[in-house]
VEXDRENDREN-325289 format. One line per 4 residues: their letters; for each residue x, y, z negated of C-alpha. Coordinates in steps of 0.001 Angstrom, whole numbers. Last residue first. Layout:
N
A	X Y Z ~ ...
***
This chain:
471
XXXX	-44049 86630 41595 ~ -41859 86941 44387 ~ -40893 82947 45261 ~ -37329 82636 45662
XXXX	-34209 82335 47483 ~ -30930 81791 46163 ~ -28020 84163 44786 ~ -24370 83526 45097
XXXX	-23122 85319 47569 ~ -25868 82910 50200 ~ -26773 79539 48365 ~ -28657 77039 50220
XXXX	-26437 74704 51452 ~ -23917 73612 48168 ~ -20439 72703 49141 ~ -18983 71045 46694
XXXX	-15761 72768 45527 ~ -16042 70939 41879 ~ -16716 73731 40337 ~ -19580 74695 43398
XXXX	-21204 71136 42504 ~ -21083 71560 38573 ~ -22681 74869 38918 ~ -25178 73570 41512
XXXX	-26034 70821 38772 ~ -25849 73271 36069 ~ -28659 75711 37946 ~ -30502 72268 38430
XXXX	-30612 71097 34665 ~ -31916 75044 33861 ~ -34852 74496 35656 ~ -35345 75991 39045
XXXX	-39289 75525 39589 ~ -40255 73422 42747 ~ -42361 74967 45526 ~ -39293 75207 48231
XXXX	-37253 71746 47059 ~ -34355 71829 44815 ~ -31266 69627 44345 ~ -32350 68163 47543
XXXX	-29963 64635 48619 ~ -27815 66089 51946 ~ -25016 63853 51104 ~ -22520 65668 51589
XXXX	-23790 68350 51356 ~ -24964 69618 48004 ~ -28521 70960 48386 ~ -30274 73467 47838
XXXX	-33992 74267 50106 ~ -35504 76920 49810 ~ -38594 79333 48052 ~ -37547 78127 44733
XXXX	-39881 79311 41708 ~ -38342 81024 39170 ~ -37726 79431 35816 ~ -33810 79431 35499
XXXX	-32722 81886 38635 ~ -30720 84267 36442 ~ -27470 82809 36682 ~ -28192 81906 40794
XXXX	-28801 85741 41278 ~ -32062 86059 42992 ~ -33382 86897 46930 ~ -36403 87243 47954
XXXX	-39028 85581 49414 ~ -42762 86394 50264 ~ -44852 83266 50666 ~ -44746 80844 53893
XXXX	-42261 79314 52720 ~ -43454 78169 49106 ~ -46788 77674 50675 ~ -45207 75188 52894
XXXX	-43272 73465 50262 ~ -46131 72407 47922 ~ -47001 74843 45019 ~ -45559 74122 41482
XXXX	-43283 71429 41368 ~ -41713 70568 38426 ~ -37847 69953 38500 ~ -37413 65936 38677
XXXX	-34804 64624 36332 ~ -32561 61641 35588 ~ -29302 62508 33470 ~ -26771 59920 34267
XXXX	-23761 62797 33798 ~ -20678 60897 33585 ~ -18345 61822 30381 ~ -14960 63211 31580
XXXX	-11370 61539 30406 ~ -8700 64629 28684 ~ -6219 64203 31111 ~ -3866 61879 32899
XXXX	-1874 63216 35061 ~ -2138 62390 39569 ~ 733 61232 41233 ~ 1065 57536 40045
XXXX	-2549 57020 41293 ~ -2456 59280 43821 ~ 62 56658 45585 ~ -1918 54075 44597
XXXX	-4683 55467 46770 ~ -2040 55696 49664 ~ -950 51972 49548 ~ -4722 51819 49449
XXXX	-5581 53418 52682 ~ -2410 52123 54538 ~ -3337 48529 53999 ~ -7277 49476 54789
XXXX	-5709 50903 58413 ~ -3603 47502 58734 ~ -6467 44802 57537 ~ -8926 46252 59750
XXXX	-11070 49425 60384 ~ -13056 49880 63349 ~ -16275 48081 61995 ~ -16772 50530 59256
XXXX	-15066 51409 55717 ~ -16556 54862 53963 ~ -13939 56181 51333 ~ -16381 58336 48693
XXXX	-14187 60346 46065 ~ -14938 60888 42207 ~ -15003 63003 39087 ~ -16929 66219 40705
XXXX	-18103 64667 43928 ~ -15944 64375 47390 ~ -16903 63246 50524 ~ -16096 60761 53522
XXXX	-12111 60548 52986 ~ -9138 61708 54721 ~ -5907 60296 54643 ~ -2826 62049 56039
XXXX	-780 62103 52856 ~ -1231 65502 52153 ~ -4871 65155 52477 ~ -4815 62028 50061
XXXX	-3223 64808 47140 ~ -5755 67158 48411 ~ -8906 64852 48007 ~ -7698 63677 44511
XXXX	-7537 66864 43524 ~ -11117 67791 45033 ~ -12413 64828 43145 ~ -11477 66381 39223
XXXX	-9392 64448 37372 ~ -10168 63081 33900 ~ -8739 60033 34125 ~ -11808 58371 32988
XXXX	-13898 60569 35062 ~ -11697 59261 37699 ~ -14028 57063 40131 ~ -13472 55922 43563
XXXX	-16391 54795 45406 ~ -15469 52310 48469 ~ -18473 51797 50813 ~ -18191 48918 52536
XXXX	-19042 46462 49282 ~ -22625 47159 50021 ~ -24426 46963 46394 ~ -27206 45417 45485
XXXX	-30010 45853 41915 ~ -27778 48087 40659 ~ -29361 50090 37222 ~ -27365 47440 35383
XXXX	-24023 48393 37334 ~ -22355 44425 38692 ~ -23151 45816 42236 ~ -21277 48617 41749
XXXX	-18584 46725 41578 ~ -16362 49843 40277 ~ -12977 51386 42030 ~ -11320 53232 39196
XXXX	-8544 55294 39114 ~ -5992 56004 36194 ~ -4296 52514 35878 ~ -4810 50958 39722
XXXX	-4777 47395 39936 ~ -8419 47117 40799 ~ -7482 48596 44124 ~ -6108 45297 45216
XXXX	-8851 43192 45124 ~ -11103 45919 46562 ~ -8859 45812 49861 ~ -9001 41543 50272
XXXX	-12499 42450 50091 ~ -12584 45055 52415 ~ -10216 42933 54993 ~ -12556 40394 54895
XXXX	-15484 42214 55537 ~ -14178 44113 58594 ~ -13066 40846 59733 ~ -16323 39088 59553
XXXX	-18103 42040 61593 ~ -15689 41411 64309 ~ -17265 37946 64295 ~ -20588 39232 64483
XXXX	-21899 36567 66982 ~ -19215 37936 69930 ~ -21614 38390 72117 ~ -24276 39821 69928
XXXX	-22400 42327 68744 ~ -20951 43616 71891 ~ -24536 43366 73528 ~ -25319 46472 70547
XXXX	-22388 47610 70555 ~ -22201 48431 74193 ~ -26023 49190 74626 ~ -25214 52174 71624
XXXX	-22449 53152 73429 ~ -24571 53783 76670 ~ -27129 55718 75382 ~ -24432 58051 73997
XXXX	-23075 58699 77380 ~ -26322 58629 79158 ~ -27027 62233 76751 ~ -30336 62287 77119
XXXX	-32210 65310 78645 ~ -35568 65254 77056 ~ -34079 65457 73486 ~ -36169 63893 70578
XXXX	-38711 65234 67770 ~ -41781 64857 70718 ~ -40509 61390 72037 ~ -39694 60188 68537
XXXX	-43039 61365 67781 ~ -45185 59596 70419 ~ -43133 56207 70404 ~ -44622 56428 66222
XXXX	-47541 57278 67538 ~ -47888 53993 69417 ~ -45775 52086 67010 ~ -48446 52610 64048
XXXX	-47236 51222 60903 ~ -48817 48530 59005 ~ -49213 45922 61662 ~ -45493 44127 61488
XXXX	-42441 45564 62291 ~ -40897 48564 63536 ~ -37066 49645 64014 ~ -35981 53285 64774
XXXX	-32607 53261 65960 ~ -28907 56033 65775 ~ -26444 57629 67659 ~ -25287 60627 66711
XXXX	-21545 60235 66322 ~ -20666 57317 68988 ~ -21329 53583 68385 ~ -19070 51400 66323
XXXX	-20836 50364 63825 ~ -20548 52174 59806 ~ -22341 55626 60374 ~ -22710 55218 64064
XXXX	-25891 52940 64218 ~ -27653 55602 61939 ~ -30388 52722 61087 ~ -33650 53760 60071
XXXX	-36602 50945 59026 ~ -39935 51035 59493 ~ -42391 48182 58480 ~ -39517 46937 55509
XXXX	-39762 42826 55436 ~ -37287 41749 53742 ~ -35605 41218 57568 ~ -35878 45066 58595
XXXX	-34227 46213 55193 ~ -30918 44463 55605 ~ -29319 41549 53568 ~ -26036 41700 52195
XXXX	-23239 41481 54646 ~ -22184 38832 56994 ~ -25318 36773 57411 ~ -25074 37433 60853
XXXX	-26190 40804 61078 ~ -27931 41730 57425 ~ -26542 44954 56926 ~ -24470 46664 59349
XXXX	-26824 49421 60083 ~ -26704 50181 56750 ~ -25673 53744 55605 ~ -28811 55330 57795
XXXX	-31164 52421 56227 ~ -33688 55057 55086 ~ -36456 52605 54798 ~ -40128 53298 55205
XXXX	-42518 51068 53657 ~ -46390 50669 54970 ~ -49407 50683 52609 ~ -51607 48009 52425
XXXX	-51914 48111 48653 ~ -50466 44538 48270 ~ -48296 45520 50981 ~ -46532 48226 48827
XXXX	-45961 45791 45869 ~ -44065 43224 48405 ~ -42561 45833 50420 ~ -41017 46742 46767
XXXX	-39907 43186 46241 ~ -38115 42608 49496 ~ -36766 45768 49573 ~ -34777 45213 46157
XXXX	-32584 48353 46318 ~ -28697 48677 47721 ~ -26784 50957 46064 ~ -23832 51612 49382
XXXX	-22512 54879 47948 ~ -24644 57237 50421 ~ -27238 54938 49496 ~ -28339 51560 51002
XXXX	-31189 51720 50825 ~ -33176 54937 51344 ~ -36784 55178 49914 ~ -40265 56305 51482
XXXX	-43593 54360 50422 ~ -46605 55371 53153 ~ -49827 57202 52689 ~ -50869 56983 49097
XXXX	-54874 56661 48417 ~ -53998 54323 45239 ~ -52049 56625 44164 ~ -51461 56057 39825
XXXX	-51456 52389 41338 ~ -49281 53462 44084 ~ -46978 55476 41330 ~ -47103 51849 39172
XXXX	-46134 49630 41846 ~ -43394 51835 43258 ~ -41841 51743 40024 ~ -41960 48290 39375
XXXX	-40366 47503 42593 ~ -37245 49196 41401 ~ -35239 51923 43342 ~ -31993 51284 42956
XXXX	-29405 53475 41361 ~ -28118 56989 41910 ~ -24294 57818 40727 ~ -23505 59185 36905
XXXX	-20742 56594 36770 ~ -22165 54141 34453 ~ -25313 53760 37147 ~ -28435 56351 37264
XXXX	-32052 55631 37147 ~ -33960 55823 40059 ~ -36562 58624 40784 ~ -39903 58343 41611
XXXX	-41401 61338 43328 ~ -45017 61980 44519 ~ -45254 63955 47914 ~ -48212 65233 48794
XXXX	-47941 65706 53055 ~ -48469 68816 54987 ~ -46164 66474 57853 ~ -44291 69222 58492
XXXX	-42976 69747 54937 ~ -42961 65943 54662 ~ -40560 65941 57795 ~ -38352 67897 56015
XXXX	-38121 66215 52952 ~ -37501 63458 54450 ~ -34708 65216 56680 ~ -33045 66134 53007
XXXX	-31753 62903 52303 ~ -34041 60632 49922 ~ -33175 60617 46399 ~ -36257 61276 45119
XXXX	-37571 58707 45919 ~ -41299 59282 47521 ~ -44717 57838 47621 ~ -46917 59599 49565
XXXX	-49813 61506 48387 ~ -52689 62876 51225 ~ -52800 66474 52022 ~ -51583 66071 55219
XXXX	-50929 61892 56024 ~ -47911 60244 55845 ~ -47349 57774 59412 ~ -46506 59451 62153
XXXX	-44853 62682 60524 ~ -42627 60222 58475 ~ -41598 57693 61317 ~ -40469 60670 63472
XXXX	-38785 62760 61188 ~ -37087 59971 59978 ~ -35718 58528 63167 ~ -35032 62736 64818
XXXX	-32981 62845 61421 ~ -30950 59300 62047 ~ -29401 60722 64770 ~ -30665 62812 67947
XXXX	-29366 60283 70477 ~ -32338 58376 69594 ~ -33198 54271 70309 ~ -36484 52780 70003
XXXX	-36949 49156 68322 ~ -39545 46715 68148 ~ -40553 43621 66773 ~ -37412 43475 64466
XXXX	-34808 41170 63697 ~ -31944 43762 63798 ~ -30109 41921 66871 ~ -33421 40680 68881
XXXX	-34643 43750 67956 ~ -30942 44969 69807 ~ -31908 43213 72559 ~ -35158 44660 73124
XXXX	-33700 48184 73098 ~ -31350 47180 75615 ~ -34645 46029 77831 ~ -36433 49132 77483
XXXX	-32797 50800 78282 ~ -32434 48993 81519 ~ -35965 49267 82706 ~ -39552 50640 80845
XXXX	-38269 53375 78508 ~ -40814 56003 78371 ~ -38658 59346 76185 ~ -35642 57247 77061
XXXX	-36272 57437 80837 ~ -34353 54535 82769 ~ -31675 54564 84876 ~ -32412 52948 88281
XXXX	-33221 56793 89782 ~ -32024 59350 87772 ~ -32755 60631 84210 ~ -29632 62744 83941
XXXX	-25865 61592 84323 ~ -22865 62635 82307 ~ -20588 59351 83247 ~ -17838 60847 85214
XXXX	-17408 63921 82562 ~ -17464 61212 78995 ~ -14576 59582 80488 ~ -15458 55980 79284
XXXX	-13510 54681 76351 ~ -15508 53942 73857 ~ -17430 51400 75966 ~ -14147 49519 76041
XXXX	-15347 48235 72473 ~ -12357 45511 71563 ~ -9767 47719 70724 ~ -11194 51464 70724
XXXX	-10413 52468 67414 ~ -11506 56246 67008 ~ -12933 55080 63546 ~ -15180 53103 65064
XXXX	-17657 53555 61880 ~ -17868 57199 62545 ~ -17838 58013 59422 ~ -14999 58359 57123
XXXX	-12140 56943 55505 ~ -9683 58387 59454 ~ -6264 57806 58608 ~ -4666 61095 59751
XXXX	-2233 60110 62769 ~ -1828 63535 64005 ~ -2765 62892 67940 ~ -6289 62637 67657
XXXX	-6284 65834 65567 ~ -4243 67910 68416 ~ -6955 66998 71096 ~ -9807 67545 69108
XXXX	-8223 71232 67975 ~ -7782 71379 72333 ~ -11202 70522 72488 ~ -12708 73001 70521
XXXX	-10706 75548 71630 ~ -8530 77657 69605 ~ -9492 80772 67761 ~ -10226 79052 64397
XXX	-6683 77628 65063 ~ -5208 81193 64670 ~ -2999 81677 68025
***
């Protein structure tokens, strides 16, 4: 039988039994030692909203008081859980709080559900964009930049930024809270890659404690809670909780899964009881993993934290670089394939390993006695230059009009000053090449080029062509 053909669960079934070393999210990484609320049959626990469990949309019993204890965890003054993800989070806390018609500070750099929820929102969005590090990846977001587009916006909304990125770039959150609060206005953090940070003191410091008003935590990425998962956090008096419970109620399920509920209580008490020591060990076994990596001759693993456009870096995420080898991520990919380790993502001269609370000395052993193995595999070729080009297509209408216009469809090559009526992105991560309303300049049709080369796959493309604006 052709394995497209084959049950879902009986592909699960066969992949949990091949021993392929698992670089990617979930941050269990199907390692149930020390979380038993992993293990649960998922059929004898499939409940609905019954009587002495709770209602997630109007928590007020055992999950209003699991969702105080993990504020308790995050440092917040409140926190709502979603079995929707991290999208339901951001759609939520951006609909609540920007304002249609009214400018809100944006980096561009955001994952696409942003830019989704600004489309619903009717908000202005107005785009700062990081610089980029050595290696042609994003940067932080500085606080001087957010000062000067609120001061060019004085009537902005909100201030929207992820941190950390898909690559762990940490920005200063302290500082740019600081230049949005002078202003009043309330800072939303993408802290899907982060849920870790912060906790204990293990890990550099999260978003909630320097002082973020609404931060978003995909509590599966890099914890060990199940895939889609995730917590809204609020703090202080900037941002609204009472709409904010309102949205995540209207962009949520109303039939729960208890099974996902659950796993997020389990890591969240099994956190706290053990006072992030499991935490400690994930850490030290990274470390002890980076030291070793920077023996390789043809890869590179950077600091990314030492990058001059780095303000922090989480040292979970391992970036692997080969523009100076010249080798192209997808090789690299295959060559780990065939040695039963698969990573988070690829880019053109580079792979992403993701590390999370299920991993240990033995599985980050077996990771880089397999990176070194590429390493001595892979020729040397003519080394790749980085592309750090910044750039922000111009926008023309706003995204609604773009959508609500008549499309049609254009050849990708001949694209290069239309008007984009869609969405393109490379996924992962989900960061917008294009927006609907922005003109396709000729830096994004090399971009998607680049991507597609580099067998990226780019969302937004159908046989070649993308949608546009009839003129």
């Amino acid at each position: 039988m052709d394995n497209d053909n084959k049950p879902i669960a009986e592909r699960l079934a066969e992949y949990a039994e091949a021993d392929v070393l698992p670089m990617h999210m979930p941050g269990h990484k199907r390692n149930t030692a020390g979380a038993d609320y992993l293990s649960v049959p998922a059929g004898s626990v499939d409940i609905t909203e019954i009587d002495g469990f709770d209602d997630l949309g109007d928590p007020r019993g055992i999950i209003a008081e699991s969702e105080r204890l993990a504020a308790s965890l995050l440092g917040a003054d409140e926190v709502l859980y979603s079995v929707n993800g991290s999208t339901s989070c951001a759609l939520a806390a951006v609909t609540a709080l920007c304002r249609e018609g009214r400018p809100t500070v944006v980096a561009r750099n955001c994952h696409k559900s942003v830019f989704h929820a600004l489309e619903i929102a009717g908000a202005d969005p107005v785009f700062i964009a990081p610089p980029k590090t050595e290696f042609g990846l994003w940067g932080s977001v500085t606080p001087e930049s957010v000062r000067n587009a609120l001061a060019r916006n004085p009537d902005a909304s909100a201030v929207i930024l992820t941190s950390p990125t898909y690559e762990g770039v940490i920005s200063d959150i302290r500082g740019i809270c600081a230049a949005a609060h002078e202003r009043g206005v309330p800072v939303i953090v993408d802290e899907a890659h982060g849920a870790h940070l912060g906790l204990f003191g293990v890990f550099p410091e999260g978003a909630v404690r320097c002082g973020a008003d609404v931060a978003i935590h995909s509590l599966h990425k890099t914890l060990r809670s199940l895939t889609q998962t995730a917590a809204l956090s609020v703090s202080g008096d900037l941002a609204d909780r009472a709409e904010i419970r309102r949205r995540m109620a209207m962009f949520g399920t109303s039939s729960p899964s208890y099974l996902l509920i659950s796993s997020i209580d389990g890591e969240v008490r099994s956190l706290l009881d053990g006072r992030g020591s499991s935490l400690s060990r994930w850490l030290g076994a990274v470390t002890e993993t980076r030291k070793k990596l920077g023996a390789t001759e043809k890869l590179t693993v950077p600091d990314l934290a030492k990058d001059p456009a780095v303000f922090a870096a989480d040292p979970s995420k391992i970036y692997i670089d080969s523009h100076g080898a010249g080798i192209r991520g997808a090789v690299i990919t295959k060559v780990l394939r065939d040695l039963r380790v698969e990573v988070e993502a690829v880019y053109p001269y580079g792979v992403l390993a993701m590390t999370g609370e299920g991993d240990d000395e033995k599985t980050l052993r077996r990771f880089s006695d397999a990176l070194f193995e590429v390493d001595r595999k892979i020729e040397k070729r003519e080394p790749a230059v980085p592309d750090k080009t910044v750039f922000i297509p111009e926008r023309v209408m706003n995204a609604r009009e773009a959508l609500a216009g008549k499309r049609v469809r254009t050849p990708l090559d001949g694209a290069e000053g239309e008007v984009s009526a869609g969405y393109i992105f490379a996924y992962p991560p989900g960061v917008p090449i294009v927006i609907p309303g922005e003109r396709i300049a000729r830096e994004s049709v090399l971009e998607i080029r680049e991507a597609l080369d580099s067998g990226i796959r780019v969302v937004g493309l159908e046989e070649d062509s993308v949608l546009t604006v009839e003129n």
